[in-house]
Each structure stands twice: as structure tokens, then as C-alpha cells.
C-alpha positions in Angstrom: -8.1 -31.0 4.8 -11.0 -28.5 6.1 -11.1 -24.9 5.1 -9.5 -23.8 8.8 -6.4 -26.5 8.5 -5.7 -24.9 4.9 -6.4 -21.3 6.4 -4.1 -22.1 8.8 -1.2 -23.8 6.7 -1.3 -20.8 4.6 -0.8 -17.9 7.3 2.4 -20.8 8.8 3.9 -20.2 5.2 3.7 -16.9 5.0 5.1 -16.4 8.3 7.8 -18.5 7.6 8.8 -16.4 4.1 8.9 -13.0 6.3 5.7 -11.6 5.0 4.1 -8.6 6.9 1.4 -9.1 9.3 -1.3 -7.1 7.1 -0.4 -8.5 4.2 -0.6 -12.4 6.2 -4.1 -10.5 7.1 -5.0 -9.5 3.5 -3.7 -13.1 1.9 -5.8 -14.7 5.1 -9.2 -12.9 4.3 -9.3 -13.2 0.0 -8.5 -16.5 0.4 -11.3 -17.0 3.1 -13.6 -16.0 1.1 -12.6 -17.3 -1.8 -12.7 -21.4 -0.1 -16.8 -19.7 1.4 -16.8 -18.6 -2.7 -16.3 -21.9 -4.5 -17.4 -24.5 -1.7 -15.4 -27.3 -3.5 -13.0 -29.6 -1.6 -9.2 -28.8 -1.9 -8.7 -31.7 -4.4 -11.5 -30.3 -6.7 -9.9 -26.4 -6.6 -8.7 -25.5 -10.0 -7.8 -22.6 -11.9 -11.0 -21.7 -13.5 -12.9 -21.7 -10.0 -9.9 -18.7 -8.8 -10.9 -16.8 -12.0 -14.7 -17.2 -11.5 -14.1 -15.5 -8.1 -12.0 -12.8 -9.8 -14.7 -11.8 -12.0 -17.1 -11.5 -9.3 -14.8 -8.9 -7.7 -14.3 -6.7 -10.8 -17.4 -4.8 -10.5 -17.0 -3.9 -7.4 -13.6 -3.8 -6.5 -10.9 -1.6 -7.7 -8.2 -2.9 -9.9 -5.4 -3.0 -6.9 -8.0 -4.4 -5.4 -8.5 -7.5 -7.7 -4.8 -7.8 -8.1 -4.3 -7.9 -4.5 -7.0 -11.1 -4.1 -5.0 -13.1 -7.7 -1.6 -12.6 -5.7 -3.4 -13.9 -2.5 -4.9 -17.1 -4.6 -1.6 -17.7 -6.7 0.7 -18.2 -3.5 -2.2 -20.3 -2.2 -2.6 -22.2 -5.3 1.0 -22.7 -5.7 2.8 -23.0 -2.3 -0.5 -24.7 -0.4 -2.1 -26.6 -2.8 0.6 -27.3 -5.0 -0.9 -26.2 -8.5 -0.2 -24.1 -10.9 -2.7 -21.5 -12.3 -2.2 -18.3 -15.1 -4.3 -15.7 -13.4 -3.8 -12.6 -16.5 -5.5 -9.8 -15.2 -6.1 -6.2 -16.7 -3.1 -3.7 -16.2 -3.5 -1.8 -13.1 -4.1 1.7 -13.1 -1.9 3.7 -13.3 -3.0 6.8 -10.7 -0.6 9.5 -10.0 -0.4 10.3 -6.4 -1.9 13.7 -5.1 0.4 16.2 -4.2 -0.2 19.2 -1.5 1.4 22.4 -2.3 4.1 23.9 -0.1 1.3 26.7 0.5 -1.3 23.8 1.9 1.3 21.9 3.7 2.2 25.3 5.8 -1.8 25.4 6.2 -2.3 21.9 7.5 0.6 22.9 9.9 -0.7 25.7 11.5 -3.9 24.2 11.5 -2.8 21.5 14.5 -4.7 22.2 17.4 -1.9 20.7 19.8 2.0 21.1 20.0 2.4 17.5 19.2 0.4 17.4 16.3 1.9 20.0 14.8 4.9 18.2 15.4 3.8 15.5 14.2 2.9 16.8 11.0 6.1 18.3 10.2 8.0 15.4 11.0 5.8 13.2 7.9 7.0 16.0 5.6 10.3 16.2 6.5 11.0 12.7 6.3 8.7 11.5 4.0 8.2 8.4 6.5 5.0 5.9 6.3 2.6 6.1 9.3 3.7 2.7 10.0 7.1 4.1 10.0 6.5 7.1 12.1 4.0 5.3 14.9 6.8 2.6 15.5 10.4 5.4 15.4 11.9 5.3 19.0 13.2 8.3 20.8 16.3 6.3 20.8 16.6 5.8 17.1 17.5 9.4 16.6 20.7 11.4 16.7 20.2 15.1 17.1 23.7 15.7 17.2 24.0 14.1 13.6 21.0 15.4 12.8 19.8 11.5 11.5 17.8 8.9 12.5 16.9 5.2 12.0 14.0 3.2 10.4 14.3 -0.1 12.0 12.7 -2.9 10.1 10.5 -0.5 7.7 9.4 -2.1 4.7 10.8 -5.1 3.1 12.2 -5.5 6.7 15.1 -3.1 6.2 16.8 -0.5 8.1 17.7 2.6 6.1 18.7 6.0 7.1 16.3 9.3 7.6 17.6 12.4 7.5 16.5 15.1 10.5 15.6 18.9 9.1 18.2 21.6 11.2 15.1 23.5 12.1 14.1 20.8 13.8 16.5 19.8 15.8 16.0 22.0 19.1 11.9 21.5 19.0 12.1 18.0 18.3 14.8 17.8 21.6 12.9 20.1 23.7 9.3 17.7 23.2 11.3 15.0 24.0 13.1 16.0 27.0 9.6 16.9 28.2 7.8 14.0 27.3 10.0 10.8 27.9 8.3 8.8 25.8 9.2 5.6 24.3 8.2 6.1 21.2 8.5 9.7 19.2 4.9 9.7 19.5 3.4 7.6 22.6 4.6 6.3 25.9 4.6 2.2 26.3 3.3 1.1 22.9 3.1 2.6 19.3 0.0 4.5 18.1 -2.3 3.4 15.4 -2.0 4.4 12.0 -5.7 5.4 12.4 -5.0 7.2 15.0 -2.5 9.6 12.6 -5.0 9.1 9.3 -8.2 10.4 11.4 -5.8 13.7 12.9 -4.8 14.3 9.0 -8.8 14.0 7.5 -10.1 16.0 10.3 -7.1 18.7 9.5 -7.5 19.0 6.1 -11.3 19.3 6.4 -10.6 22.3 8.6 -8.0 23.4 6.1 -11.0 23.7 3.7 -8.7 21.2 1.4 -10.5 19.3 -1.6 -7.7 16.6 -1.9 -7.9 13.4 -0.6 -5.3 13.9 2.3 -4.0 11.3 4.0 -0.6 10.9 5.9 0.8 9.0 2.7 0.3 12.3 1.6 3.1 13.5 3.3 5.2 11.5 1.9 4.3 11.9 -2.5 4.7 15.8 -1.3 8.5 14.9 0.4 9.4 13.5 -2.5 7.8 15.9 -5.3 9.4 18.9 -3.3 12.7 17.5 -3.3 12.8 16.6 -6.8 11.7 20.5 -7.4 14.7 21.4 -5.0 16.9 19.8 -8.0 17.3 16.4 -5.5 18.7 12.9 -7.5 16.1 10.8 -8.1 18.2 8.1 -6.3 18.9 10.1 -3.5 15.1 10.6 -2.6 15.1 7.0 -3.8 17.1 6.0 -1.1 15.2 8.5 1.4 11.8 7.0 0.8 13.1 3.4 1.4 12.2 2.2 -2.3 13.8 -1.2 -3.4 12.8 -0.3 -7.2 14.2 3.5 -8.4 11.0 2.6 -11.1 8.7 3.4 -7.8 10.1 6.4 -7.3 10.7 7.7 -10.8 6.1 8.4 -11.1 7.4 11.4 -9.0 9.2 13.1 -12.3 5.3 13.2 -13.8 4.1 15.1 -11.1 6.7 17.8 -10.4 4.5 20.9 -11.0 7.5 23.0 -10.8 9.6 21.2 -12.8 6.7 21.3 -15.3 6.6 25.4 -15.0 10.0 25.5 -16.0 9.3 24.3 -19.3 9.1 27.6 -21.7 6.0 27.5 -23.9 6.6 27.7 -27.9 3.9 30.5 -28.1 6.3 32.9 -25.4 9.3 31.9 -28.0 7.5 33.7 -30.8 8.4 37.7 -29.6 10.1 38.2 -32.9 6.9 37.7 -34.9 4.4 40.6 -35.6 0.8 38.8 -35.4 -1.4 40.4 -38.1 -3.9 43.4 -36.8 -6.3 42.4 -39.3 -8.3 39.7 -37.6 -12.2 39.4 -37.2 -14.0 39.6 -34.0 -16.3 36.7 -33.8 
């Protein structure tokens, strides 16, 4: 079978087991280049060519990056060729996310140059939603009056519940009343997720803020500030839309305030009278 018959098989299955479109787009591409990579025949594909193609990614690529391409080629390997190959990579790295403070969220904010994007910008941090999420929310998925609203088919293709702030509530009404849109956001047809990521860069650049900000942002910062508002961790599990509490336990390392609240063993030693006589060096 030619490289475009086993391209195309593979996108067919991975339709057919629900997979997302970018990630049909993602297993599509590494495996591309993998077939332009090797330049062997299906029959003649084995395991060491896959780990010769992995190696000449590592020095470029990042580790999720790599890992990302050995999925791709096992589920190729296995479900379109019909072999079985041990791809043992090195552990991923283990990055903790970055966290804006409350002080540069409220900056970011106030930042916004329009009503909506103001809007819009409070509405990732108070729901902690993915841009893929927030482009694709209806007008009709909410419920002022309960104050909630619906994710249809986030990720993992499953609807879960968000949660609308009461401060909200009359603004959000008031844009929407005034816009009859669709979508939250757009008319006929969602926005991009570039669309959102370039308004967020181009904000916090403005904001004079040296994080990486992005609109995922938004969403570590949701979750940090609830778990510093003394929130269960399965409660913001179930928030965020997480299928593994594991995922959403790396918040508890990067509570700041939580971490404040521990009392140092130096403050603990008030009772004991240093001695005076100590050399200046």
C-alpha cells in the first residue's frame, strides 16, 4: 500500500475511535514524516526504524514533543500495520504551570481595549474554560437565572457543568441582549483559538508582564485561586473537566498562598535569646 492509502487508513481509524480533529491532525503529520523519514515499504517497517526517527527528534524537539510523535507511531504500528513495537522513552518533564497573581489578572483586565475583550477575559478566569471551550460556548448553553452553564462536547467529548460568577450575571446578560450572537463570542461560526491567544500576548505585553501568558493561563490561575479559597481538590477537579484528579492535584505545588501559610521554624524561635556576642565579618 502507498504512503497516501496508509495515511489515509490511519486518519479512517482514528475517526472511527472518536479521536479529536487536532490530535487526527497531529497523529496525521508525525506519521507523514516519519513514512518521508524511513522510505521503506510497509512490509519492511519495524521497530528499530520508529526509534531511529525518535532519536532524530530529541535534539530538537521538546520531550512532549517526542512523546507526542511515539504515541502517533505506536497506534500506527499497532492498529495499521499490525505490529507490535516497545517505544521506552525518557520521563517527560515535569513543568509546573505558570500562575498570574490576582494583582496581574485585575491588570490584564483593565488592560482590554474593548468591552468584549474585557469580557472575554473575565469569563477564562471565572470559569477556568479552554479556548477551545470558550470559542465554541453558545448563548444558549447558559442559564443566568441559575447562574450555570454547559460545556457541550469539551474534552474527552463530555458535557460537564460550569459554574457562572454572580457578578457577572447582569454584564454578561446585558452584552448579550445587545449582541445576539450565536456564539458567547461571534455571530454565525466560532472564533479561532488564535484569535483569543494573539488578544492575550498582545495584552500581557502591554501589561508589561514577563510570564509566558496565554489563555491556558487563565485557566492554572482558576484553579490555583480556588484551591487558595480553601476549594476541594475534586470540586475544581470536576470544574476543570479533568478525567484523572492526578491532573489536577500539580495545582497543590503551586498554591503560593497555601505555601505562605506555612510558619517558618526560625519565626517559632521567639523564646530564644540569640547571643550579642557575634563577629562582624
Amino acid at each position: 500500500m502507498a504512503k497516501e492509502g496508509l495515511l489515509e487508513k490511519l486518519k479512517t481509524e482514528l475517526k472511527l475511535r472518536g479521536f479529536s480533529e487536532k490530535t487526527i491532525a497531529n497523529y496525521h503529520w508525525f506519521v507523514n514524516k516519519f513514512l518521508e523519514f524511513s522510505k521503506k515499504s510497509k512490509e519492511e517497517l519495524a521497530e528499530e526504524d520508529a526509534k531511529s526517527y525518535l532519536v532524530s527528534l530529541i535534539d530538537e524537539k521538546s520531550s512532549s514533543t517526542v512523546a507526542l510523535a511515539a504515541a502517533s507511531l505506536k497506534f500506527f504500528f499497532s492498529e495499521i500495520l499490525k505490529k507490535q513495537i516497545v517505544l521506552n522513552l525518557p520521563k517527560k518533564e515535569k513543568k509546573l504551570p505558570e500562575v498570574l497573581t490576582k494583582k496581574e489578572i485585575r491588570t490584564l483586565i483593565e488592560k482590554a481595549d474593548t468591552k468584549k475583550s474585557k469580557l472575554m477575559l473575565k469569563f477564562l478566569y471565572a470559569t477556568g474554560l479552554r479556548v477551545s471551550e470558550l470559542v465554541n460556548l453558545k448563548v444558549t448553553d447558559l442559564d443566568f437565572k441559575e447562574r450555570i452553564g454547559w460545556i457541550r462536547r469539551g474534552k474527552g467529548k463530555k458535557d460537564r457543568l460550569l459554574l457562572l460568577p454572580e457578578s457577572m450575571i447582569d454584564e454578561l446578560k446585558e452584552y448579550c441582549e445587545k449582541k445576539q450572537y450565536n456564539y458567547l463570542f461571534s455571530k454565525d461560526k466560532p472564533l479561532t483559538p488564535r484569535n483569543i491567544q494573539k488578544i492575550v500576548k498582545k495584552l500581557a505585553q502591554k501589561a508589561e508582564i514577563n510570564k509566558k501568558v496565554t489563555p491556558h493561563t487563565f485557566r492554572h490561575s482558576y484553579a490555583t485561586h480556588l484551591l487558595d479559597l480553601g476549594t476541594d481538590i475534586r470540586k475544581i477537579q470536576a470544574l476543570l473537566g479533568h478525567e484523572n484528579l492526578q491532573t489536577t492535584q500539580i495545582y497543590t505545588h503551586v498554591s503560593a498562598e497555601e505555601l505562605k501559610k506555612i510558619p517558618n521554624p526560625l519565626d517559632k524561635l521567639e523564646e530564644l535569646s540569640f547571643s550579642k556576642e557575634v563577629t562582624e565579618e
